[in-house]
C-alpha positions in Angstrom: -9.9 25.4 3.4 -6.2 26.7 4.0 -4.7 28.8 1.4 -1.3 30.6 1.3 -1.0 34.4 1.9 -1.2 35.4 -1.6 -2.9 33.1 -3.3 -4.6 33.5 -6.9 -7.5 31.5 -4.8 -8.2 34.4 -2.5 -9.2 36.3 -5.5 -12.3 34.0 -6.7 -13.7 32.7 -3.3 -18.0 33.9 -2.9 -19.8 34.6 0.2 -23.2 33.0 0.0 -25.2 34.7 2.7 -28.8 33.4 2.1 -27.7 29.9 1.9 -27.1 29.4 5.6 -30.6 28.4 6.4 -30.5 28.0 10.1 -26.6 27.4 10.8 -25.1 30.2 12.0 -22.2 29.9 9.4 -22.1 31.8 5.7 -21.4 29.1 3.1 -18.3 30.0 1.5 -17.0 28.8 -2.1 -13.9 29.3 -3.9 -12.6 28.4 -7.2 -9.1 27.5 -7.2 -7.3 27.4 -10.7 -5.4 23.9 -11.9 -2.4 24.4 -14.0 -2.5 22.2 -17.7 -0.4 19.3 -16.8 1.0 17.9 -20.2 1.7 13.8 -19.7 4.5 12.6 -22.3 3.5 8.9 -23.9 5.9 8.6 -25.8 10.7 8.3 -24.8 13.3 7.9 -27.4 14.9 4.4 -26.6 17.9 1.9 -27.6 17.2 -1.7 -27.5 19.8 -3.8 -25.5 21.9 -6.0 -27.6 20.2 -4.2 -30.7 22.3 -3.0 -33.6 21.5 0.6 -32.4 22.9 -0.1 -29.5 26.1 -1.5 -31.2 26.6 1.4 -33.3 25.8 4.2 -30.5 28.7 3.2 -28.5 31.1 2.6 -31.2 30.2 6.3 -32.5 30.2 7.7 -29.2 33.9 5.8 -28.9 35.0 6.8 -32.2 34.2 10.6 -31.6 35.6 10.1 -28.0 39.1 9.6 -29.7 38.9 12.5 -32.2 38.6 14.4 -29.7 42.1 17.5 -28.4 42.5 16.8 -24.4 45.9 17.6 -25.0 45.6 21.6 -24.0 43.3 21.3 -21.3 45.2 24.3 -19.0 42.7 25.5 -17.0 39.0 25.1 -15.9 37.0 27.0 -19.4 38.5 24.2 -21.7 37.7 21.9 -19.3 34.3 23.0 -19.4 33.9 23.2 -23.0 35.6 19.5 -23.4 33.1 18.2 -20.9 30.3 20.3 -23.1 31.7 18.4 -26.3 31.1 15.3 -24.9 27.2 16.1 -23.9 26.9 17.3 -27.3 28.4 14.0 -28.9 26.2 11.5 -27.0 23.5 13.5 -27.7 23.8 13.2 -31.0 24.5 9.6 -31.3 21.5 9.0 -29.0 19.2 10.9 -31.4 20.4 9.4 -34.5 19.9 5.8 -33.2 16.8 5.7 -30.8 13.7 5.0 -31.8 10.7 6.6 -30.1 8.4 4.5 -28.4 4.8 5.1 -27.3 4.2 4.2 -23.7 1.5 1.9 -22.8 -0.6 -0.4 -20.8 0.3 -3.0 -22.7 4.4 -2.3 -23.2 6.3 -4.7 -21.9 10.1 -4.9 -21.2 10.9 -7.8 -23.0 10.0 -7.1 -26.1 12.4 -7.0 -28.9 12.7 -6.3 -32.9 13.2 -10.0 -33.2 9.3 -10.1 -31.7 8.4 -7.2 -34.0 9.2 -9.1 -37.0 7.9 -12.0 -35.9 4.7 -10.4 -35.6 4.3 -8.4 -38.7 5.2 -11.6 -40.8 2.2 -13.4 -39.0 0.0 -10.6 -39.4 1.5 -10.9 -43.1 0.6 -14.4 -44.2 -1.7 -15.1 -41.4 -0.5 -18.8 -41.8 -0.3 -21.2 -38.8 3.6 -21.9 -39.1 4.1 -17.8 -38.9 2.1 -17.9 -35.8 3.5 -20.6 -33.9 7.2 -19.5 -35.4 5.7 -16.0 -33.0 4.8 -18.0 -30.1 8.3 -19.7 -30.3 10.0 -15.8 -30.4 8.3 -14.9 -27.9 8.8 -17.6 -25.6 12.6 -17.4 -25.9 12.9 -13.6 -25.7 10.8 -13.8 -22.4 12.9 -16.5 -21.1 16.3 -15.2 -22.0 15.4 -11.5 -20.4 13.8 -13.1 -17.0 17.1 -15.3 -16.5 18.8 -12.3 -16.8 16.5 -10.9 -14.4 17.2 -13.3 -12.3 20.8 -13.5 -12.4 20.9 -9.9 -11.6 18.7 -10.3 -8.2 20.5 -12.9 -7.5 23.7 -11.6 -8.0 24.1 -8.3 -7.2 21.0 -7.6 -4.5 21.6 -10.7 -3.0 18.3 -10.9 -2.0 17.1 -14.3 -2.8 13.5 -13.8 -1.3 13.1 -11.3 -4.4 12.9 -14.2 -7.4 9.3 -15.3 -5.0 6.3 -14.8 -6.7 4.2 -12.8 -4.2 1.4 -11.9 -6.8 -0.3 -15.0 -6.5 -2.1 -17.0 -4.0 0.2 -18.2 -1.4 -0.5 -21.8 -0.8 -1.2 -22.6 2.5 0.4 -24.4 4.7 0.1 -27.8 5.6 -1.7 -28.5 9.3 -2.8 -31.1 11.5 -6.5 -30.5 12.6 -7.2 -30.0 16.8 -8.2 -33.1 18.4 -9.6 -33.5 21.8 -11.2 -36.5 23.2 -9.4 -38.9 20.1 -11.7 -36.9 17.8 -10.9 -34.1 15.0 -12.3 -30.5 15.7 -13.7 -30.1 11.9 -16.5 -27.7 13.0 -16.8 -24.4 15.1 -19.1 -25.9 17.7 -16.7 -28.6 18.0 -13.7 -26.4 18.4 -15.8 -24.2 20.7 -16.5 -27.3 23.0 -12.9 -28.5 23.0 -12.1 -24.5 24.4 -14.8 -24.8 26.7 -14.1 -28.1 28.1 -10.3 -27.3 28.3 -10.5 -24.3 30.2 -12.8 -25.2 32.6 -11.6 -28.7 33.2 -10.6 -27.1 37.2 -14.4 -25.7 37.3 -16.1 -27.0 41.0 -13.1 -29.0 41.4 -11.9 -28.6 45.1 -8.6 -26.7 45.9 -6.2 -27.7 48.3 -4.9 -24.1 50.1 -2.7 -25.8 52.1 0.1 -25.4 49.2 0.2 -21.7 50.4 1.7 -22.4 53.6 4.8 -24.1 52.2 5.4 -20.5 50.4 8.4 -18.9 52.5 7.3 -15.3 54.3 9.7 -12.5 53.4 9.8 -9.5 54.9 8.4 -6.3 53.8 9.8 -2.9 54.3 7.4 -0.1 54.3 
């Protein structure tokens, strides 16, 4: 093992000279430290075409106007316009999102309208509620794939992008190997038909004389 000049590693390594039994090396161990990594699970987000969506960008607008760019003379209240913007989006993005925990079962498509779908179902328990569900979701899943789609086809232009390659790709179709007017369905039979086919010249007599029609050139050395 490698470490850097320096390293906190070099400080906690152990020699182990009886365990080398009969190598000529001295086992050597060393216990590196691993820094506390803290994974977030959980974003503040704005559902598209959600009424937190509408009313984030007609504050962010509305504040937008109020605000003096009339006096901006030099680069310091240019600065501290630009700052008053961050601070205004900011706001309006923490007044209107809605945190969100990050899973494996999350899913893009999902909206409020699926939400409440949901809880009424899990509500009343009732058949209607639950197909009335199924119905939700089937329309919010196909409304956000066509728009999906649109935007691959539209903007990537990549058509081959909208293909399924997930699942099995079916294979195409063929027309199986025949030799002597009969189908090679087996490996012995396909075997034969190689066989017989590249050996079809075997103790065959060959006529040399072709060679003498080939024209003699000349050869430099």
């Amino acid at each position: 093992m490698f470490l850097h000049y320096g390293s906190r590693g070099l400080d906690r390594h152990f020699i182990h000279p009886d365990s080398h039994l009969s190598s000529d090396h001295t086992p050597l161990s060393i216990n590196i430290p691993i820094d506390e990594e803290i994974i977030c699970t959980s974003k503040l987000s704005i559902p598209q075409k959600s009424e937190q969506e509408t009313t984030f960008v007609e504050e962010v607008i509305l504040n937008f106007k109020n605000l003096n760019m009339s006096n901006i003379a030099d680069t310091e209240k240019l600065e501290h316009i630009v700052n008053q913007l961050e601070v205004i989006i900011d706001q309006a993005w923490t007044k209107n999102a809605k945190k969100l925990r990050i899973s494996k079962h999350s899913k893009q498509w999902w909206t409020e309208e699926c939400s409440c779908s949901l809880n009424n179902y899990r509500t009343s328990r009732s058949l209607d509620n639950w197909k009335k569900f199924k119905k939700v979701v089937k329309n919010t899943k196909r409304s956000f794939f066509d728009v999906k789609i649109q935007e691959v086809a539209n903007k990537s232009c990549g058509p081959w992008e909208l293909m399924n390659w997930i699942n099995r790709c079916k294979l195409p179709a063929i027309e199986a190997i025949k030799y002597d007017s009969y189908s090679c369905l087996s490996p012995d039979s396909l075997w034969k038909a190689l066989h017989d086919s590249f050996n079809t010249a075997l103790n065959h007599q060959v006529d040399t004389n072709i060679l003498s029609k080939i024209e003699h050139k000349a050869t430099f050395f």
